[in-house]
BALOBA-1460 file (C-alpha; in Angstrom, 3 decimals):
// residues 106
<rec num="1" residu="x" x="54.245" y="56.980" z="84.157"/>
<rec num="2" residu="x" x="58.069" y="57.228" z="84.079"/>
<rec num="3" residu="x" x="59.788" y="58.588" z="86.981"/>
<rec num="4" residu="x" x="61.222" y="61.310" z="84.811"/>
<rec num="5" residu="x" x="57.185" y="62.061" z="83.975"/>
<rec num="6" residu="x" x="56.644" y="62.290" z="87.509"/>
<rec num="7" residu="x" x="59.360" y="64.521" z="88.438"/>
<rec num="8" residu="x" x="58.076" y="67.149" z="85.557"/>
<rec num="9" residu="x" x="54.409" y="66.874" z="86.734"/>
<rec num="10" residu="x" x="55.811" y="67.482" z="90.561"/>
<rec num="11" residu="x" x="57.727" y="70.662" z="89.065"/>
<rec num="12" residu="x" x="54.414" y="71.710" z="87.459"/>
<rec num="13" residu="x" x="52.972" y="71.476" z="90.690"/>
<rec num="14" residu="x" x="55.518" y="73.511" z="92.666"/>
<rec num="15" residu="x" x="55.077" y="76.526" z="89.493"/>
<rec num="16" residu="x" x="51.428" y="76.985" z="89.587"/>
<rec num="17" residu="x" x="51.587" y="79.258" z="92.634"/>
<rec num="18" residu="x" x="54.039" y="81.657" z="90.723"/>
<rec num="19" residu="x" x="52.242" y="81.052" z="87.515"/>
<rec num="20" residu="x" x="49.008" y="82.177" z="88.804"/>
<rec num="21" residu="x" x="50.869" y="85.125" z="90.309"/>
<rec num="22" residu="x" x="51.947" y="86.092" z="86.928"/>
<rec num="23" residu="x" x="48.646" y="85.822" z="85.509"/>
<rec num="24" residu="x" x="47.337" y="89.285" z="86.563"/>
<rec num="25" residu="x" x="48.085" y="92.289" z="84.896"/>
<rec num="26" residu="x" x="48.446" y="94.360" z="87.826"/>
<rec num="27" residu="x" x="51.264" y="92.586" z="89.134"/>
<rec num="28" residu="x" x="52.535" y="92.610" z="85.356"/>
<rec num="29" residu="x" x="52.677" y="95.782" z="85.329"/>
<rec num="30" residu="x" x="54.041" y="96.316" z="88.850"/>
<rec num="31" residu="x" x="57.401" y="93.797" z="88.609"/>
<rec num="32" residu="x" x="58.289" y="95.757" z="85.260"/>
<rec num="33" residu="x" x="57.844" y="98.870" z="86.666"/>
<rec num="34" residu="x" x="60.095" y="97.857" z="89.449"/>
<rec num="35" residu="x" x="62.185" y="95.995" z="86.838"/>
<rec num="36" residu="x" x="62.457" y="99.924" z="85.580"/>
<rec num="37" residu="x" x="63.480" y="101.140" z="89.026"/>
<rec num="38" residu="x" x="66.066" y="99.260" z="90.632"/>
<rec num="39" residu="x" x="66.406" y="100.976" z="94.065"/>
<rec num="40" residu="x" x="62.849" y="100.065" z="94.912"/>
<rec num="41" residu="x" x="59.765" y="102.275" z="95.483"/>
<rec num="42" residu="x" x="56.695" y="102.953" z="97.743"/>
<rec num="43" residu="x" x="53.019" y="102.254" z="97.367"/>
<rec num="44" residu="x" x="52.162" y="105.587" z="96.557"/>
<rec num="45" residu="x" x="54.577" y="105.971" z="93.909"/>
<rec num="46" residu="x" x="53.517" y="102.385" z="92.645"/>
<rec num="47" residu="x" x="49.964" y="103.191" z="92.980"/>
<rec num="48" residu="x" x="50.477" y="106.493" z="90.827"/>
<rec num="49" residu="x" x="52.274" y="104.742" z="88.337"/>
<rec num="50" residu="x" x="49.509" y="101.849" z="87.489"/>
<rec num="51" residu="x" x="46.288" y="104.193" z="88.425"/>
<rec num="52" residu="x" x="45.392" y="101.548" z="91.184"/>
<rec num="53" residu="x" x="44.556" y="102.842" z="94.874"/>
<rec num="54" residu="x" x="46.655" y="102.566" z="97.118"/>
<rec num="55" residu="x" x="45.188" y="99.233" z="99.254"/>
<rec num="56" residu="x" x="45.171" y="97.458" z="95.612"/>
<rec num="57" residu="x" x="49.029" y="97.930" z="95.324"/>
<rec num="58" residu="x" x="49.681" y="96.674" z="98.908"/>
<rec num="59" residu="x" x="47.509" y="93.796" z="98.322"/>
<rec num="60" residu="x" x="49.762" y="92.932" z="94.969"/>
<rec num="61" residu="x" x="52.811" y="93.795" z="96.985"/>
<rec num="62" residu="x" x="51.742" y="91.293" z="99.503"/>
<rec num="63" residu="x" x="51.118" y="88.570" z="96.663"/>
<rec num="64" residu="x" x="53.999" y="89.460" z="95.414"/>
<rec num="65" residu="x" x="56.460" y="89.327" z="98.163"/>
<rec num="66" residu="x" x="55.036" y="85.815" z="99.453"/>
<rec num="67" residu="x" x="56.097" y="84.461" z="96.209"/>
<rec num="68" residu="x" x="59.621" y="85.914" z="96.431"/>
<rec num="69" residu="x" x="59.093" y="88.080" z="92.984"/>
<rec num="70" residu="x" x="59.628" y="91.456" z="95.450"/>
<rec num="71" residu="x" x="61.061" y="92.461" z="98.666"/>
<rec num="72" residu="x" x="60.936" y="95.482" z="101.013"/>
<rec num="73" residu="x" x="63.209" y="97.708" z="102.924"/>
<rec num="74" residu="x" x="62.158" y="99.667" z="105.251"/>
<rec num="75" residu="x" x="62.917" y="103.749" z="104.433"/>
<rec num="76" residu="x" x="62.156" y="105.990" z="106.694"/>
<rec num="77" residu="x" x="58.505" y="105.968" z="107.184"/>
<rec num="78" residu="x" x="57.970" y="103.811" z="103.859"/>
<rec num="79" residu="x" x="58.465" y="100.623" z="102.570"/>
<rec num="80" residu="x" x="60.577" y="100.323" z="99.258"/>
<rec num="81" residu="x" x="59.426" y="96.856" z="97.208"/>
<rec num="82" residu="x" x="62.572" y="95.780" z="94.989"/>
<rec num="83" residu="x" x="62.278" y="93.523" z="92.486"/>
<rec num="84" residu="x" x="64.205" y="89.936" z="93.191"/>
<rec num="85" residu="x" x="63.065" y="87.771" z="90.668"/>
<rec num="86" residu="x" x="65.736" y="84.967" z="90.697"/>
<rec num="87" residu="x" x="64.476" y="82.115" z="92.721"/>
<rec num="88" residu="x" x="60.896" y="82.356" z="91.447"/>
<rec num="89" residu="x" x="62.386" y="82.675" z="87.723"/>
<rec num="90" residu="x" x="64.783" y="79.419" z="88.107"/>
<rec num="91" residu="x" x="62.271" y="77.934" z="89.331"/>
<rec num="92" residu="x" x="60.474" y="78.543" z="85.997"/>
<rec num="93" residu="x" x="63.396" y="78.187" z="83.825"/>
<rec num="94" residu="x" x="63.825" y="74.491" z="85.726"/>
<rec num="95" residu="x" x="59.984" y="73.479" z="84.696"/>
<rec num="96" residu="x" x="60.576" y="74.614" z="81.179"/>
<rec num="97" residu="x" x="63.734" y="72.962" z="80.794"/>
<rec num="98" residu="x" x="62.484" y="69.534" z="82.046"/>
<rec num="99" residu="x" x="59.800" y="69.816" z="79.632"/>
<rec num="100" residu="x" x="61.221" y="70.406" z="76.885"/>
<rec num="101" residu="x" x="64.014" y="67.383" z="77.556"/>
<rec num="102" residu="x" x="60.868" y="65.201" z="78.420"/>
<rec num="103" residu="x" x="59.412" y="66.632" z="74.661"/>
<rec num="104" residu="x" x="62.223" y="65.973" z="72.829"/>
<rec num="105" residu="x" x="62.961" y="61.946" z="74.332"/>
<rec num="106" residu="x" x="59.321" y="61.307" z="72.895"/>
């Protein structure tokens, strides 16, 4: 195996933790309803947006978050989740890129 080969199998690697994040359809839904609201929002505005109870949300929040899709901001009593996709989607865009160049010298 080339050491370009390797390199794309070791970005596979690194992806599959945000890949398997993006597999459920909870969280789906969640990161384009916050993709919808840009000033963030609470569980229980999450929760009655997706028909999920409220400990459901959190635990997708919490998924979420240690991926680096969302963050939170403290409001008040509440916590806000805001979407900040860019480090998890480079990461992504990096893996699809290298595959495709790795394709296309073949």
């Amino acid at each position: 195996m080339s050491q370009r080969t390797e390199h794309v199998m070791q970005q596979f690697k690194e992806c599959i933790p945000l890949l398997e994040v993006l597999t459920d359809e909870n969280r789906q839904a969640i990161i384009m309803l916050l993709a919808q609201n840009k000033s963030g929002l609470h569980v229980n505005a999450i929760a009655g947006h997706i028909n999920l109870s409220r400990p459901a949300v959190s635990h997708h929040l919490k998924v979420l978050k240690q991926s680096g899709f969302i963050t939170s901001e403290k409001k008040g009593v509440e916590n806000y989740y805001v979407l900040t996709v860019r480090e998890p989607l480079e990461q992504l865009k990096s893996l699809i890129f290298a595959v495709e160049a790795e394709c296309n010298r073949l």
